[in-house]
N, CA, C and O atoms as CSV, one atom per row, in Angstrom:
chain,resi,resn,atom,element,x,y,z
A,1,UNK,N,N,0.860,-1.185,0.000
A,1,UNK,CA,C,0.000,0.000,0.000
A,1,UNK,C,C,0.899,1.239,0.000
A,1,UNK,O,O,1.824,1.347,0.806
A,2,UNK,N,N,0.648,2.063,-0.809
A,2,UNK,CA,C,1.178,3.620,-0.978
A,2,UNK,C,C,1.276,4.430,0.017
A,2,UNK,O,O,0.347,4.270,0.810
A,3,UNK,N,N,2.139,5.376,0.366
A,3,UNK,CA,C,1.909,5.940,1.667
A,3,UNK,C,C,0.459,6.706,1.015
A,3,UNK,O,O,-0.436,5.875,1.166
A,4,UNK,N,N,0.049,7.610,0.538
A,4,UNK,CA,C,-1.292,8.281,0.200
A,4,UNK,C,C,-2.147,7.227,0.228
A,4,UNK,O,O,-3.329,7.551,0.338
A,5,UNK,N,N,-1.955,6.264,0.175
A,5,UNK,CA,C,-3.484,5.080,0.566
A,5,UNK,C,C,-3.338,5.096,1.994
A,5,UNK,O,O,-4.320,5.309,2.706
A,6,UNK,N,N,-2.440,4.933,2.373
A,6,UNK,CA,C,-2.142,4.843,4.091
A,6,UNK,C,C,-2.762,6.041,4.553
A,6,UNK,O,O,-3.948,5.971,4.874
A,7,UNK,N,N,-1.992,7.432,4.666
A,7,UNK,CA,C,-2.652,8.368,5.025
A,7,UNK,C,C,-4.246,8.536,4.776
A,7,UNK,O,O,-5.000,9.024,5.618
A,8,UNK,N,N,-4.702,8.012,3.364
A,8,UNK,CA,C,-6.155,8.300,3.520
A,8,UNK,C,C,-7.044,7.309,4.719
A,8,UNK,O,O,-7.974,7.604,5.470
A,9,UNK,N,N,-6.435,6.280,4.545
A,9,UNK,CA,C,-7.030,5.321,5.325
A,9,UNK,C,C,-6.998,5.757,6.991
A,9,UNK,O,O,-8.045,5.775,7.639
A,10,UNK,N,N,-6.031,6.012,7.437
A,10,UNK,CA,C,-5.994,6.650,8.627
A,10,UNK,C,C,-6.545,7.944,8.754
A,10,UNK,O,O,-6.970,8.122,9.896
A,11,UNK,N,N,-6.659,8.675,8.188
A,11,UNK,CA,C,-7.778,9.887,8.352
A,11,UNK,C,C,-9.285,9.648,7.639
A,11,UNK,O,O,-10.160,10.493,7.830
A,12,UNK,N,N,-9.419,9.049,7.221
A,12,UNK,CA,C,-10.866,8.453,7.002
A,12,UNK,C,C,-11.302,7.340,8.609
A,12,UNK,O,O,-12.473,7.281,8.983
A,13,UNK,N,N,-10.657,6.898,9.041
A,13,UNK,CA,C,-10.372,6.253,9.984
A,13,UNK,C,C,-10.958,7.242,11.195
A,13,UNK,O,O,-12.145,7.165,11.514
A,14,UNK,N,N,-10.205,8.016,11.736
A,14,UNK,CA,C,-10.041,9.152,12.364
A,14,UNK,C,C,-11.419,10.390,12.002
A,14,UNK,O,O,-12.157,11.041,12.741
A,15,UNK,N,N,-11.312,10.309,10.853
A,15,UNK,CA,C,-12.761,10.831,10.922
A,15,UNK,C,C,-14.007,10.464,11.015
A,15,UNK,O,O,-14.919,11.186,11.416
A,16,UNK,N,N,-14.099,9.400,10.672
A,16,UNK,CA,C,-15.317,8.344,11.219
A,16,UNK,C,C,-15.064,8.416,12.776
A,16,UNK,O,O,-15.914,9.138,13.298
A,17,UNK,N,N,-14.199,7.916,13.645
A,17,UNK,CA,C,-14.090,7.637,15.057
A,17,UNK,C,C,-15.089,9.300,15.793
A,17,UNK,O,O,-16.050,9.507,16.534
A,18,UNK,N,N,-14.010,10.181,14.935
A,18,UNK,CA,C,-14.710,11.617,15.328
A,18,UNK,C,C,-16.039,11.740,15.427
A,18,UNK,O,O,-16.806,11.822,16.387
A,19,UNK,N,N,-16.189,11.740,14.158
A,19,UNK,CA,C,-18.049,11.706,14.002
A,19,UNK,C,C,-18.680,11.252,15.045
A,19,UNK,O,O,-19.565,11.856,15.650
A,20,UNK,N,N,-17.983,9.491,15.455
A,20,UNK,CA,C,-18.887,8.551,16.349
A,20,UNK,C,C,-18.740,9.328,17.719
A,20,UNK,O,O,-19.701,9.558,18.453
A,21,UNK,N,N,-17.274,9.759,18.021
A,21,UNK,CA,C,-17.257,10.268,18.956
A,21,UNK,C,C,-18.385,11.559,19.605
A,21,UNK,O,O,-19.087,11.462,20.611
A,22,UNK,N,N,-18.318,12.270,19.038
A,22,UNK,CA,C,-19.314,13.181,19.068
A,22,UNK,C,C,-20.700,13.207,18.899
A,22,UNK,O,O,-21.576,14.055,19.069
A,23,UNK,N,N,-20.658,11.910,18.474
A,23,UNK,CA,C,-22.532,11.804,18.292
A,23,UNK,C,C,-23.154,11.963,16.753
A,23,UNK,O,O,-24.263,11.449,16.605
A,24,UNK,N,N,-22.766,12.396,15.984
A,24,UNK,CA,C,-22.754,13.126,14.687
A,24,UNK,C,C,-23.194,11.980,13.796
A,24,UNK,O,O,-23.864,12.247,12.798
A,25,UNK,N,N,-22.802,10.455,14.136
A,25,UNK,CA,C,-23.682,9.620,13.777
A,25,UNK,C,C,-25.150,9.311,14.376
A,25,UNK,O,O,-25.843,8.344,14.059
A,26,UNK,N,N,-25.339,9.876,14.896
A,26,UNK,CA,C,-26.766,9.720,15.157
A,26,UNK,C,C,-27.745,10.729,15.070
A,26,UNK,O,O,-27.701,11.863,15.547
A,27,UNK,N,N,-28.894,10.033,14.212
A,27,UNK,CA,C,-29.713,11.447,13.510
A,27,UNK,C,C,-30.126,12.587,14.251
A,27,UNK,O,O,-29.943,13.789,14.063
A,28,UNK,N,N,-30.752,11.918,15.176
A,28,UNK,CA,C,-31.395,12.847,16.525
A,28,UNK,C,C,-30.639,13.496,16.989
A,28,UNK,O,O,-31.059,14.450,17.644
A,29,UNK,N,N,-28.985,13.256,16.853
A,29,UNK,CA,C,-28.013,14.551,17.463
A,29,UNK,C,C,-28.318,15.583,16.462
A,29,UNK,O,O,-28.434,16.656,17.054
A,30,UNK,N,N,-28.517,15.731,15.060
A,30,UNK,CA,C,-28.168,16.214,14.152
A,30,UNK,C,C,-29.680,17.354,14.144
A,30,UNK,O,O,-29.668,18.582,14.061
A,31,UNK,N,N,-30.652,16.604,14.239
A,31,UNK,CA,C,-31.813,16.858,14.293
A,31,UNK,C,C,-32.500,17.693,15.483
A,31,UNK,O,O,-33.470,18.427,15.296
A,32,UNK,N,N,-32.020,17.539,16.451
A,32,UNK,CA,C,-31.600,18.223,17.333
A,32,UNK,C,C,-31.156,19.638,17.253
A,32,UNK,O,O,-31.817,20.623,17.581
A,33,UNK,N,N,-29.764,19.604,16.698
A,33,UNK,CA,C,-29.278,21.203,16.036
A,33,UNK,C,C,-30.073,21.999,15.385
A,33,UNK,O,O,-30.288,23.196,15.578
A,34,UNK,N,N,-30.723,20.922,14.200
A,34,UNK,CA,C,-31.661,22.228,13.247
A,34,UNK,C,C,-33.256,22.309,13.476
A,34,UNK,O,O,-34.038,22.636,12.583
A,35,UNK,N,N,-33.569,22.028,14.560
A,35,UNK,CA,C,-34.591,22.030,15.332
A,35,UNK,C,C,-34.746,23.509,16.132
A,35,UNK,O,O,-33.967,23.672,17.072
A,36,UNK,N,N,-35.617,24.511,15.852
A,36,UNK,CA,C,-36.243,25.531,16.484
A,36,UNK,C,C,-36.956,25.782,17.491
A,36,UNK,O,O,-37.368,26.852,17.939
A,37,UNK,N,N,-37.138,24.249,17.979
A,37,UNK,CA,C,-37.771,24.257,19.141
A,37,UNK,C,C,-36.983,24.585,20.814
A,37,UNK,O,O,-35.753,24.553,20.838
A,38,UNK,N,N,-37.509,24.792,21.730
A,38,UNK,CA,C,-36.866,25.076,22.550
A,38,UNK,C,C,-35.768,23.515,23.146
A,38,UNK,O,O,-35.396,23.486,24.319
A,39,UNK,N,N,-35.508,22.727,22.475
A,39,UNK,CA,C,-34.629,21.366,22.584
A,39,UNK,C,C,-33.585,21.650,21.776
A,39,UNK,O,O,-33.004,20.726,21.206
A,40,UNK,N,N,-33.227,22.845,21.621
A,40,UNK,CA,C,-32.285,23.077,20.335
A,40,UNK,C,C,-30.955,22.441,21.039
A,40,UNK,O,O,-30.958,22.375,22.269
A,41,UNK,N,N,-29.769,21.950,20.283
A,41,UNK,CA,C,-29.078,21.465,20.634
A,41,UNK,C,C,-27.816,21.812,19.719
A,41,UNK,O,O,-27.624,21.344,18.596
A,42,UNK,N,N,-26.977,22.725,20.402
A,42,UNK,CA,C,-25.778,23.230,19.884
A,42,UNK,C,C,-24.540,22.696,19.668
A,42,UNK,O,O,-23.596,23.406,19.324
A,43,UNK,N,N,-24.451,21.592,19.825
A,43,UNK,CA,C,-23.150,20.524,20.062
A,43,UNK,C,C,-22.779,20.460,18.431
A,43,UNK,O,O,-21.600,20.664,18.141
A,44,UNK,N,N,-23.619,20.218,17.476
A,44,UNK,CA,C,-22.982,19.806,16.004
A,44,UNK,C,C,-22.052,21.282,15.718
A,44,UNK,O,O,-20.962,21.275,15.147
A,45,UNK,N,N,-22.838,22.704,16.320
A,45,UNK,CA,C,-21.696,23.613,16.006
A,45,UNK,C,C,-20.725,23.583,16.642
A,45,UNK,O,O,-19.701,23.877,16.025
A,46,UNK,N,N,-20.608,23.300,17.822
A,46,UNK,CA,C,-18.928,23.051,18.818
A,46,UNK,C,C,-17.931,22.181,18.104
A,46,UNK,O,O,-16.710,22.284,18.225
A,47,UNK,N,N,-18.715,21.113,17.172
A,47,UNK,CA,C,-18.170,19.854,16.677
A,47,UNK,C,C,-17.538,20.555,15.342
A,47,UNK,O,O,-16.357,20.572,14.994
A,48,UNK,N,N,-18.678,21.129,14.700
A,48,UNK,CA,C,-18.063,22.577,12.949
A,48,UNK,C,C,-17.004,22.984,13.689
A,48,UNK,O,O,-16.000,22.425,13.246
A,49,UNK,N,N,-16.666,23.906,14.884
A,49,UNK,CA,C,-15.863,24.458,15.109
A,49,UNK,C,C,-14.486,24.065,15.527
A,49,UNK,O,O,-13.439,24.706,15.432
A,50,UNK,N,N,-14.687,22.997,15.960
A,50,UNK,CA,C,-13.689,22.381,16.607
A,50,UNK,C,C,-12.913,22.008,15.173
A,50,UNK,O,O,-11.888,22.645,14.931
A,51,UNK,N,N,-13.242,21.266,14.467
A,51,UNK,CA,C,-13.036,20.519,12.855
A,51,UNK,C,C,-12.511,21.587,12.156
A,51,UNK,O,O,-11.441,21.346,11.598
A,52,UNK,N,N,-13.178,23.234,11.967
A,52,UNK,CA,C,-12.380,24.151,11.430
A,52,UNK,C,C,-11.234,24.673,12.608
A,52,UNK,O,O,-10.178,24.999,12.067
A,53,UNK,N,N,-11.230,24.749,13.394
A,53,UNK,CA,C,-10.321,24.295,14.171
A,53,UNK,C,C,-8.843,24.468,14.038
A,53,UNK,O,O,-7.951,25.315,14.047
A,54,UNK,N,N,-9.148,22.857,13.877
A,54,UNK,CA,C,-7.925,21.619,13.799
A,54,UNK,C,C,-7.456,22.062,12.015
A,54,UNK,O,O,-6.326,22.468,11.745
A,55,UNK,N,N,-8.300,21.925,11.203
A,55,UNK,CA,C,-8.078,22.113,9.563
A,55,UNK,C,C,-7.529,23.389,9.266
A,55,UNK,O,O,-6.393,23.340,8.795
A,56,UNK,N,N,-8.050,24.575,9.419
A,56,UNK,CA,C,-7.608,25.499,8.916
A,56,UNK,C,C,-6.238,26.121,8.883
A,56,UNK,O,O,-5.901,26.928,8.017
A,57,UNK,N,N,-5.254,25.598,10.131
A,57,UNK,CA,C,-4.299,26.239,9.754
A,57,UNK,C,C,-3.349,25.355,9.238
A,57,UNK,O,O,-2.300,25.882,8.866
A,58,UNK,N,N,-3.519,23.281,9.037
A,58,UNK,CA,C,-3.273,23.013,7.674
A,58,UNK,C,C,-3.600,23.154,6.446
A,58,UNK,O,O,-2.963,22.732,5.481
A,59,UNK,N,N,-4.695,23.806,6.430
A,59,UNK,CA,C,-4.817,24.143,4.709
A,59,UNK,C,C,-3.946,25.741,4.732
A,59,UNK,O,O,-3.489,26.083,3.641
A,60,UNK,N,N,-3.751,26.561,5.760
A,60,UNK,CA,C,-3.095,27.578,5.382
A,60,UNK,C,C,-1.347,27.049,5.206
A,60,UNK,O,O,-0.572,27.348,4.297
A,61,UNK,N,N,-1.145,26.350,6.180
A,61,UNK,CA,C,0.454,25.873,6.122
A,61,UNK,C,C,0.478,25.146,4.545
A,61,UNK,O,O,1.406,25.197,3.737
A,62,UNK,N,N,-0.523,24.627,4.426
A,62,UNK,CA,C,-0.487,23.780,2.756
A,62,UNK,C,C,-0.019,24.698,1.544
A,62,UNK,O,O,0.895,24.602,0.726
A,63,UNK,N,N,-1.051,25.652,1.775
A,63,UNK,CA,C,-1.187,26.529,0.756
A,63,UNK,C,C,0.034,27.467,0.481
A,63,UNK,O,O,0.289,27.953,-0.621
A,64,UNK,N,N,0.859,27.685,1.793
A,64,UNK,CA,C,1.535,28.685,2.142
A,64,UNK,C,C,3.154,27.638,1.249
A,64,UNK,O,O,4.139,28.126,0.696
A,65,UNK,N,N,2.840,26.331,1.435
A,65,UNK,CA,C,4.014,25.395,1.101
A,65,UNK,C,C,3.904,25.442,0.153
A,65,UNK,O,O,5.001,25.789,-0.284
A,66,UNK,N,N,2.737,25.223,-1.216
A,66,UNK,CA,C,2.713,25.228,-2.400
A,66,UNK,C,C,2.132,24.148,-3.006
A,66,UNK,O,O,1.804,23.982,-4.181
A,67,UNK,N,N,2.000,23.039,-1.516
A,67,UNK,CA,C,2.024,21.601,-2.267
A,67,UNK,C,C,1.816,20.703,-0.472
A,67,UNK,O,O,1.901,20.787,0.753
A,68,UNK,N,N,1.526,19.968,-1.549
A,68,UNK,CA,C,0.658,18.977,0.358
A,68,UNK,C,C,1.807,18.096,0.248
A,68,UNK,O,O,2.606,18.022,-0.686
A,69,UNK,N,N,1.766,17.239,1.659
A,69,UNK,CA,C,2.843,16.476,2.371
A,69,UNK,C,C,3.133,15.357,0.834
A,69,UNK,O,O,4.099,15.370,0.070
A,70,UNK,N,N,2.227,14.711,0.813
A,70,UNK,CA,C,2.133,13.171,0.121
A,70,UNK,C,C,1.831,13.295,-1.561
A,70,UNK,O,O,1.866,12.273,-2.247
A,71,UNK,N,N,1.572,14.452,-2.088
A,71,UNK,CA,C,0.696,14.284,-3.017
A,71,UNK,C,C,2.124,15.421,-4.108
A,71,UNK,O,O,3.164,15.590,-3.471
A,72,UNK,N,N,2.100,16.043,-5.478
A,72,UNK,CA,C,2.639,16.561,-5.896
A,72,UNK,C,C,1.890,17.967,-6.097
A,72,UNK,O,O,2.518,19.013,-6.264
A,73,UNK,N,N,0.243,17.882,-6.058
A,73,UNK,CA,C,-0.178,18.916,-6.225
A,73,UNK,C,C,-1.549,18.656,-5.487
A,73,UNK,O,O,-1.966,17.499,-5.443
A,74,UNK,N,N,-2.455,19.947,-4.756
A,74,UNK,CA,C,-3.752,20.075,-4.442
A,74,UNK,C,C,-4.350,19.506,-5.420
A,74,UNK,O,O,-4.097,19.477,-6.624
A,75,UNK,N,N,-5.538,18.853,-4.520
A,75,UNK,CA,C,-6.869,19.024,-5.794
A,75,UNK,C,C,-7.927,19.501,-5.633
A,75,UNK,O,O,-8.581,18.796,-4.865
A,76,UNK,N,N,-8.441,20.332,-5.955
A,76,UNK,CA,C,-9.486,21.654,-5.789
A,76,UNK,C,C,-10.058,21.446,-6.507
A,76,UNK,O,O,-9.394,21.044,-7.462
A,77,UNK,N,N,-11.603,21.478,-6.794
A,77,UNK,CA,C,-12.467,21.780,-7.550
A,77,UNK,C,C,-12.244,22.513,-8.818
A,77,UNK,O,O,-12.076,23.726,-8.692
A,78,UNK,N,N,-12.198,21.863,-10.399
A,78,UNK,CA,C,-11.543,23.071,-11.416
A,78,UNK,C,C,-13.040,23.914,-11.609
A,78,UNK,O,O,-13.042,24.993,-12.203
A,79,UNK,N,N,-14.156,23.395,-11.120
A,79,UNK,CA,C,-15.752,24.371,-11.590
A,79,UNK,C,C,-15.552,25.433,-10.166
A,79,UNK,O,O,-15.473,24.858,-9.081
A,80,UNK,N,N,-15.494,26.531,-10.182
A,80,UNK,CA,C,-15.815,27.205,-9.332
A,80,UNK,C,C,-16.982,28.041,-9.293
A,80,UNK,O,O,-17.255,28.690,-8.283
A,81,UNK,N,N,-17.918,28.074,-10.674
A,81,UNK,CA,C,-18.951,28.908,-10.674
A,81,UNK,C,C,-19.935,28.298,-9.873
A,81,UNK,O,O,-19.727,27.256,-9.251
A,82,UNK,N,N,-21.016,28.923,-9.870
A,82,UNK,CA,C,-22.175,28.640,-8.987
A,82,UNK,C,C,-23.377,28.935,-10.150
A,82,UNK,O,O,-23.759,30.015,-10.601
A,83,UNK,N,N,-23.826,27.546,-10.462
A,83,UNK,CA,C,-24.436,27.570,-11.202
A,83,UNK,C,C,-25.836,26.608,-10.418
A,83,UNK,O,O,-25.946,26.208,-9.259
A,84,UNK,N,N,-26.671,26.486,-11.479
A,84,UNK,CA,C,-28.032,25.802,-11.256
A,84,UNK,C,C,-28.013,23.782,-10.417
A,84,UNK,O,O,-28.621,23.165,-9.542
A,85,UNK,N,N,-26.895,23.524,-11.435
A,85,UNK,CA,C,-26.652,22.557,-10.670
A,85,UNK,C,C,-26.315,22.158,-9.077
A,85,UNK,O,O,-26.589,21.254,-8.288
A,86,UNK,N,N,-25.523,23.446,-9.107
A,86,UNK,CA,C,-25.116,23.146,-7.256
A,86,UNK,C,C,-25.766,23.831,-6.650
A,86,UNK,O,O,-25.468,23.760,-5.458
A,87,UNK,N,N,-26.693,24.626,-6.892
A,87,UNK,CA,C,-27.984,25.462,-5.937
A,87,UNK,C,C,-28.806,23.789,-6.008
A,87,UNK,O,O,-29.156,23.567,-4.849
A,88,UNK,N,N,-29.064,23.040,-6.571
A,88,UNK,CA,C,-30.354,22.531,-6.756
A,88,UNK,C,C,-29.531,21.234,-5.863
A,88,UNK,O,O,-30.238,20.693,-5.013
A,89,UNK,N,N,-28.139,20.726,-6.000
A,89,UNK,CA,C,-27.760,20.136,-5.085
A,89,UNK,C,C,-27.681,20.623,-3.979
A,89,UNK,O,O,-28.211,19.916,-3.122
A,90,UNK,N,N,-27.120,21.792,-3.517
A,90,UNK,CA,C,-27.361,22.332,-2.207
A,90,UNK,C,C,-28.544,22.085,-1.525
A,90,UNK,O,O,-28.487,21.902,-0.309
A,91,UNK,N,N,-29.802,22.043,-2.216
A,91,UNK,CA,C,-31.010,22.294,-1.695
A,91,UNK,C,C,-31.491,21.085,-1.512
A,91,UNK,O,O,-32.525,21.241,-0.863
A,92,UNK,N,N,-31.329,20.002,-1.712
A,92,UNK,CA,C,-31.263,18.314,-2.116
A,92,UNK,C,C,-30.666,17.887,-1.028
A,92,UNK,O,O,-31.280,17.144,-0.262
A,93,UNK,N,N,-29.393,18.270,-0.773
A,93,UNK,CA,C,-28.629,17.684,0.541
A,93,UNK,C,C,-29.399,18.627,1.757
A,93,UNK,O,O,-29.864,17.909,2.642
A,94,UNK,N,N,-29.592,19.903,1.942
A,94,UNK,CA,C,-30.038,20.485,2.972
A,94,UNK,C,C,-31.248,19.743,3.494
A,94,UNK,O,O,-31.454,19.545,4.691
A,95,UNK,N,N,-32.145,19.291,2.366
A,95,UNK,CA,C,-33.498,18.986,2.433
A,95,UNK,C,C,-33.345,17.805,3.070
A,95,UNK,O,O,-33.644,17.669,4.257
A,96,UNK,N,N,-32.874,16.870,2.347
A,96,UNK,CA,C,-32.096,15.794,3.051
A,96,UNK,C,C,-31.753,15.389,4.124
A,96,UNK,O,O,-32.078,14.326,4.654
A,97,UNK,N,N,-30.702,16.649,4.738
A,97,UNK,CA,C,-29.917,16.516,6.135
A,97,UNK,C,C,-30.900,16.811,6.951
A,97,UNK,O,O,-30.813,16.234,8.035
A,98,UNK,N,N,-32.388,17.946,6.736
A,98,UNK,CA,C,-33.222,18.386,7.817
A,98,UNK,C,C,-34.207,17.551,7.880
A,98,UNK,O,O,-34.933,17.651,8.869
A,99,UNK,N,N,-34.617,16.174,6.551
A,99,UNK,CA,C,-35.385,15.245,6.945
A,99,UNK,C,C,-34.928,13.988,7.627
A,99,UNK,O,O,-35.759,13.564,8.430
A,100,UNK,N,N,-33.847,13.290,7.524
A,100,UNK,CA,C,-33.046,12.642,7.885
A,100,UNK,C,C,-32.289,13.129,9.241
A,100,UNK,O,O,-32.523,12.698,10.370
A,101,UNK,N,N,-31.670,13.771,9.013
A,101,UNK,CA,C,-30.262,13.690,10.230
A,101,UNK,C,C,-29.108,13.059,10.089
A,101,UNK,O,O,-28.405,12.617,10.997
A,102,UNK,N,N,-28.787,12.991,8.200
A,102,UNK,CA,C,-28.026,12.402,8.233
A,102,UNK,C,C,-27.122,12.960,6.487
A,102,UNK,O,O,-27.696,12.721,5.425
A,103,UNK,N,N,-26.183,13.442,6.502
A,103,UNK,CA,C,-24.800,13.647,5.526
A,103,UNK,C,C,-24.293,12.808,5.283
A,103,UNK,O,O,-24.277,11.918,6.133
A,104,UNK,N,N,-23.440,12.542,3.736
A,104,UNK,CA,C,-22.690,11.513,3.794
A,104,UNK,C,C,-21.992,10.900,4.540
A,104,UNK,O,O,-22.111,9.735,4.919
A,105,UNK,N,N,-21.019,11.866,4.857
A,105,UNK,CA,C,-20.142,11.444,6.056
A,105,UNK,C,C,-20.379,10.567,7.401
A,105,UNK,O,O,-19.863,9.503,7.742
A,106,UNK,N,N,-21.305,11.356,8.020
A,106,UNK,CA,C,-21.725,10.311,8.929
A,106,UNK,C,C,-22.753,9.190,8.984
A,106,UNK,O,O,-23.001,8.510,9.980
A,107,UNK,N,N,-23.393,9.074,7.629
A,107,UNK,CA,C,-24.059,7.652,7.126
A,107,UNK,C,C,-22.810,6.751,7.015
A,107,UNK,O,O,-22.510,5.949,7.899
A,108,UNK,N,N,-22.013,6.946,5.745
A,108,UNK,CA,C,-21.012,6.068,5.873
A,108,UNK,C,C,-19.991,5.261,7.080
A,108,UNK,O,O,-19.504,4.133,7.157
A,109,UNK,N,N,-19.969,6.364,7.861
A,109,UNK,CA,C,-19.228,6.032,9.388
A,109,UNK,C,C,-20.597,5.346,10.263
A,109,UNK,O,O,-20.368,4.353,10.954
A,110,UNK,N,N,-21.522,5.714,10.226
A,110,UNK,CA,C,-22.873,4.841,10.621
A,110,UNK,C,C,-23.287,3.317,10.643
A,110,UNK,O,O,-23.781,2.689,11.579
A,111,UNK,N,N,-22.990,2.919,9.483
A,111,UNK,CA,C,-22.490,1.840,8.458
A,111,UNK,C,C,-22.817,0.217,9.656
A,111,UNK,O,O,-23.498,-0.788,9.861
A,112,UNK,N,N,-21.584,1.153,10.136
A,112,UNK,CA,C,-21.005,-0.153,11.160
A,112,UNK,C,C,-22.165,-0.780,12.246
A,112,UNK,O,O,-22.220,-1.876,12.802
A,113,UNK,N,N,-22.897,0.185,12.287
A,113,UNK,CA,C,-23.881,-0.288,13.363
A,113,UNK,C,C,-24.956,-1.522,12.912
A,113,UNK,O,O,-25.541,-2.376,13.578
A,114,UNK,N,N,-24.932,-1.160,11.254
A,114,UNK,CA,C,-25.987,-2.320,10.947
A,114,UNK,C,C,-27.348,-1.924,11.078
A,114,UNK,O,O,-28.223,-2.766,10.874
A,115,UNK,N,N,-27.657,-0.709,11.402
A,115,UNK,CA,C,-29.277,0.130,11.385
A,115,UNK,C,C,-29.909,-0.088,9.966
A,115,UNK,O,O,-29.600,0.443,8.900
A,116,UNK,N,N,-30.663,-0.808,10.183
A,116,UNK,CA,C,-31.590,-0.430,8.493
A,116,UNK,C,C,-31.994,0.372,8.090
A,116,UNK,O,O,-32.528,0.389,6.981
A,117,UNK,N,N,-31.860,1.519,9.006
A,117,UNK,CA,C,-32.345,3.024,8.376
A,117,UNK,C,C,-31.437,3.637,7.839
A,117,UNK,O,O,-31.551,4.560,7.033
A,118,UNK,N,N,-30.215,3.036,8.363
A,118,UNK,CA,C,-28.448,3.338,8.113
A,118,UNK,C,C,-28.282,3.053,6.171
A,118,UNK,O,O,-27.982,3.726,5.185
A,119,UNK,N,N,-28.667,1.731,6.465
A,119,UNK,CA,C,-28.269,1.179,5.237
A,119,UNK,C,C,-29.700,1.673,4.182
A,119,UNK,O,O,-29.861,1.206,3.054
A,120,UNK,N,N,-30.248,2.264,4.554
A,120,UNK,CA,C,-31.300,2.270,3.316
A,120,UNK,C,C,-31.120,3.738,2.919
A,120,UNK,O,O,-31.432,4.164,1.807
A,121,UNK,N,N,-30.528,4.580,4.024
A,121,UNK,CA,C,-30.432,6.039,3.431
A,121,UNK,C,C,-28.911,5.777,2.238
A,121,UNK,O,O,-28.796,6.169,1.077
A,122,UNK,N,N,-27.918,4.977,3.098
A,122,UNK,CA,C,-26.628,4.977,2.163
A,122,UNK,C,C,-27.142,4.346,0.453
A,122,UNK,O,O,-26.552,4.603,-0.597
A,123,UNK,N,N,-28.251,3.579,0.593
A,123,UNK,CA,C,-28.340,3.148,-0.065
A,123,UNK,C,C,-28.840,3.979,-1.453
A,123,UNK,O,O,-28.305,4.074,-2.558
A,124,UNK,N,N,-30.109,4.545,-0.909
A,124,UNK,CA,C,-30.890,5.572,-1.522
A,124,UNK,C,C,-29.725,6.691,-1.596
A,124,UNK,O,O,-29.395,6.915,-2.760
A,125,UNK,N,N,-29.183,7.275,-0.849
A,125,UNK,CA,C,-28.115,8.228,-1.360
A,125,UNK,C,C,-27.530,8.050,-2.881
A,125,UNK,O,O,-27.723,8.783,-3.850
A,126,UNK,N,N,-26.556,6.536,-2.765
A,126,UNK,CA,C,-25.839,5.936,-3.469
A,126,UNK,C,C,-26.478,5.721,-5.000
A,126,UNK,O,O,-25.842,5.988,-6.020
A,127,UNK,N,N,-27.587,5.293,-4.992
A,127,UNK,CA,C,-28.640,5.262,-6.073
A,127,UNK,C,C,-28.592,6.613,-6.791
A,127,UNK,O,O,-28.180,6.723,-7.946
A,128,UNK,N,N,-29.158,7.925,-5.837
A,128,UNK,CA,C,-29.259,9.184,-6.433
A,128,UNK,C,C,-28.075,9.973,-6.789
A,128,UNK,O,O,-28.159,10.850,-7.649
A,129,UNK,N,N,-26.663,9.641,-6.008
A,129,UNK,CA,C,-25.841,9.688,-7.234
A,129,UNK,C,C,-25.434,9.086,-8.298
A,129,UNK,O,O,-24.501,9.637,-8.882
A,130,UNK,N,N,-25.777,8.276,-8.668
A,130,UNK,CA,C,-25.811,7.176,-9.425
A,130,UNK,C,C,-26.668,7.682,-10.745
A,130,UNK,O,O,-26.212,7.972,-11.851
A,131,UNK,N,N,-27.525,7.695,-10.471
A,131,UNK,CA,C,-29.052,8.504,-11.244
A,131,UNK,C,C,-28.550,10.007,-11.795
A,131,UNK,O,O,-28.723,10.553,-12.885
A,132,UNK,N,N,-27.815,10.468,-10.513
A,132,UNK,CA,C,-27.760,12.462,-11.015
A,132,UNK,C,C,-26.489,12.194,-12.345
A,132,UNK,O,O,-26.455,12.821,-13.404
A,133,UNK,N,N,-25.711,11.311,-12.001
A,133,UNK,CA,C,-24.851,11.190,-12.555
A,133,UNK,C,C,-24.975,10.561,-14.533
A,133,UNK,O,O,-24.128,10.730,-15.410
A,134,UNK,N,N,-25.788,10.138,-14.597
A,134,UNK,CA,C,-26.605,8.944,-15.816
A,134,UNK,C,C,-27.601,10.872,-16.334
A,134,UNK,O,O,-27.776,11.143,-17.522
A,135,UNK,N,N,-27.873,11.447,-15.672
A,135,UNK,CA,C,-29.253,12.224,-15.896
A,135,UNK,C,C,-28.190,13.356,-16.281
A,135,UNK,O,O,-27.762,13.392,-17.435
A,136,UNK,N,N,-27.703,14.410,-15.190
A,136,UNK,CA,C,-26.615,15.356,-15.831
A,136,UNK,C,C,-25.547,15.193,-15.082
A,136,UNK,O,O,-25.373,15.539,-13.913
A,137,UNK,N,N,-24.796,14.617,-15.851
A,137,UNK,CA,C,-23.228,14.429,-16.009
A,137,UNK,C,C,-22.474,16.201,-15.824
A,137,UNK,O,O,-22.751,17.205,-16.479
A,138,UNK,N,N,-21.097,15.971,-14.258
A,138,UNK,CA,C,-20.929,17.498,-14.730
A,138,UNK,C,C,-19.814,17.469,-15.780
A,138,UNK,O,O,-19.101,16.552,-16.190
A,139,UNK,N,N,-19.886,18.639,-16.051
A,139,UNK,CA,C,-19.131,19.220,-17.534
A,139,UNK,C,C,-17.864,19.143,-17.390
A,139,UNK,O,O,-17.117,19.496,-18.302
């Protein structure tokens, strides 16, 4: 195995544990947050914050280097406009995350538990990219 397979594996690793750690796999934590009711529950932002955190001043040391530890060059998004497609995805995942309680990220790290609600959202996720992808392909 490559060291860049290694490193991903251990921070995919590490970020799943995180997630679990914090609760972030479980919908009702999530649901919780974007809930207006007086049960509001502020922990998923302590968890945003903490995560920008820890990240931001490796992506500034990155940026500032020219070039990441393992790799020869960043990889950034080459679409930067904001077009119809990613408003209508934006609004798809939001809709999503406030019916559910659940983002890729922590479905996938979810996984492990074996929840059938687990596996049917990854599933249905997995499908609808699958589908967006067959329907409009990006450019």
């Amino acid at each position: 195995m490559n060291p860049t397979s290694v490193i991903a594996l251990v921070s995919g690793s590490l970020f799943a544990a995180g997630l679990a750690l914090s609760g972030m796999t479980r919908p009702e934590k999530v649901l919780g947050f974007l809930s207006v009711s007086a049960r509001w529950d502020p922990s998923l932002a302590l968890v945003m914050g903490g995560a920008i955190a820890v990240m931001a001043p490796v992506v500034f040391w990155t940026r500032r280097r020219g070039r990441p530890l393992f790799e020869t060059t960043t990889h950034e998004p080459a679409q930067t406009r904001v077009d119809g497609r990613l408003i209508l995805g934006s609004v798809l995942f939001g809709v999503g995350w406030g019916l559910v309680g659940y983002c890729p990220g922590p479905a996938l790290a979810a996984l492990v538990t074996g929840s059938l609600s687990t596996i049917a959202f990854v599933a249905a996720m997995l499908a609808g990219l699958w589908i967006v992808d067959r329907v409009a392909p990006a450019k």
